[in-house]
N, C-alpha and C positions, 0 to 999 in steps of 0.2 A: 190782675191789674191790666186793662184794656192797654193796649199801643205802648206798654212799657216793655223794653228790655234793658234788664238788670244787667250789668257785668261783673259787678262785683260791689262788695258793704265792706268799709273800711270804720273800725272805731277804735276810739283816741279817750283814754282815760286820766286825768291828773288828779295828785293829792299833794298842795303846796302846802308844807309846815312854816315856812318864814320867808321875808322876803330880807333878811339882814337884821331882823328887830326880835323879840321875846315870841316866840312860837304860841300861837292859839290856842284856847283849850280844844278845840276840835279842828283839824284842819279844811280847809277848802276845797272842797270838790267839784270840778269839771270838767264834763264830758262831752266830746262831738259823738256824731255817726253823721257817716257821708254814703251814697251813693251814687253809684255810677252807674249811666245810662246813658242809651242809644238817644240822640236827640234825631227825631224825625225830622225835623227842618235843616239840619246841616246841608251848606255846599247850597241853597237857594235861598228867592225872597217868597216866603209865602205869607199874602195879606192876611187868610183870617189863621190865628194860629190860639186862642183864647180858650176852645173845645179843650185844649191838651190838659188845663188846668182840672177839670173835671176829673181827669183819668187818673191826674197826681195822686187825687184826696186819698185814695188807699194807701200809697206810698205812705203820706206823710202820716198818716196815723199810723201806721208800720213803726215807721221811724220814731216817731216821738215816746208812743206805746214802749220801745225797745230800751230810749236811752232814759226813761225814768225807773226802771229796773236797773238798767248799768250803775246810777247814782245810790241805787235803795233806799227804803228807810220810805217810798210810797212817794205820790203826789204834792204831800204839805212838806215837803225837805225841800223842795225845789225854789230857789229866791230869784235866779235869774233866767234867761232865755236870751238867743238872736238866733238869726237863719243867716245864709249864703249860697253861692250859686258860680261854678266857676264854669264856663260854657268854651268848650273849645273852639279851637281857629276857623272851622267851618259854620259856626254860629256866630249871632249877632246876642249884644247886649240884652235885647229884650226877648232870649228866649231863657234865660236866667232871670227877668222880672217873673213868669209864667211860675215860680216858686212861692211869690208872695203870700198869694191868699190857700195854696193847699198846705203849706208848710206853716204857715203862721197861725189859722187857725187850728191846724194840726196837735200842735203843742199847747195854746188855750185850753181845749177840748179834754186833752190829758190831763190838766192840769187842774181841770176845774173850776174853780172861780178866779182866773187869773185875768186881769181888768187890763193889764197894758198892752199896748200895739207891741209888735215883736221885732226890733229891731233888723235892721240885713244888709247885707252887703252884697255887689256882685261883680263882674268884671270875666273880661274874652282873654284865656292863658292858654298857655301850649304846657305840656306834659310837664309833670311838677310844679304848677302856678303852687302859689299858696295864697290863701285868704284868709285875714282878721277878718274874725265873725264878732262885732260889739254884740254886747249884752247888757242888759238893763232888768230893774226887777221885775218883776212879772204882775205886779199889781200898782207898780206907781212909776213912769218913766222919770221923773226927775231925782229918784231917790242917789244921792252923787256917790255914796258910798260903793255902789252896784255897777258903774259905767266901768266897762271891763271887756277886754275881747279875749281869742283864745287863736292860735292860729291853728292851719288845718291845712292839710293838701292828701293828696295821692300821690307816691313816686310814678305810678305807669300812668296818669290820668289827669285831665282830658286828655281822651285821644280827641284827632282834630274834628269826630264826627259823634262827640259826646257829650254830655251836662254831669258835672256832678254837683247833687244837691247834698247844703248841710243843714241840720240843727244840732243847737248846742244848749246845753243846760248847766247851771249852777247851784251850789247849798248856799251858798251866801257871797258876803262883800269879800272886796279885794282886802287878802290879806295886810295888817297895819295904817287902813284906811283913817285919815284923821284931818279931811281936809272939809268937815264941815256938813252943812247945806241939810236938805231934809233927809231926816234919821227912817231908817225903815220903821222905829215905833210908832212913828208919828204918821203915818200912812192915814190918810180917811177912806182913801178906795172908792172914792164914786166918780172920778171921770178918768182913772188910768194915767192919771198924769201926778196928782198928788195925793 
């Protein structure tokens, strides 16, 4: 992986049975992996900085490759997805955008025919930030059952001269969801929205 240095893969595993109501026949499964990395542009302004995305793409298929294994059960278990990006104090907000397109098509790609934009969040935190990563289904963003985040941090990380990048995956809706709106059956899947 060109101009990456790794410092460390932190992953975060959940299996909710209930959220206070009659427990699921299967529970809900979600997983982050984060990385941490040396951000080349900390501590300056540097105009073109867009190259760095290129270098991500191995990451990110790294990473997405990794966390549909953590979930098992393959590709088509997967209902939800979002990404994030927590950039340390010697970085600026948009070198946490620089996650967008290798991370997001990352997880796509893994997933195979998965039609929705990938949700993300990102934000400038010092040592222990944490970040809600929303998630959304993977083939239709309005599905309201699936609107869901997952939080995530590093205790040692960002340090002030690092990015850590997330993706997150899901098996399904929020456990005891019953607030309506379009049903993942009802999916048509041809513009990623409904």
């Amino acid at each position: 992986m060109n101009n990456i240095e790794i410092r460390k893969v932190v992953t975060l595993a959940e299996e909710i049975y209930h959220e206070g109501g009659p427990p699921p026949d299967e529970p809900l499964r979600r997983a982050a992996i984060l990385t941490v990395i040396r951000n080349p542009f900390a501590g300056r302004f540097v105009e073109d900085i867009a190259w760095f995305m290129k270098d991500l793409e191995p990451l990110g298929a790294d990473m997405a490759r990794r966390l549909v294994l953590m979930l098992g059960g393959g590709p088509a278990t997967i209902q939800g997805y979002g990404k994030g990006a927590i950039v340390g104090s010697a970085g600026e907000l948009e070198h946490g955008a620089l996650w967008h397109v290798p991370g997001g098509y990352a997880m796509r790609d893994a997933l195979g025919e998965a039609k929705a934009i990938v949700p993300s969040t990102k934000k400038v935190g010092g040592v222990g930030a944490r970040l809600d990563v929303p998630l959304t289904h993977v083939n239709a963003s309005y599905v309201r059952s699936h609107f869901d985040a997952m939080e995530v941090g590093v205790a040692d990380g960002p340090r002030a001269d690092e990015i850590v990048l997330v993706l997150v995956m899901s098996t399904g809706a929020r456990i005891h969801h019953r607030l309506g709106g379009l049903a993942a059956s009802e999916i048509q899947g041809k513009d990623g929205l409904r």
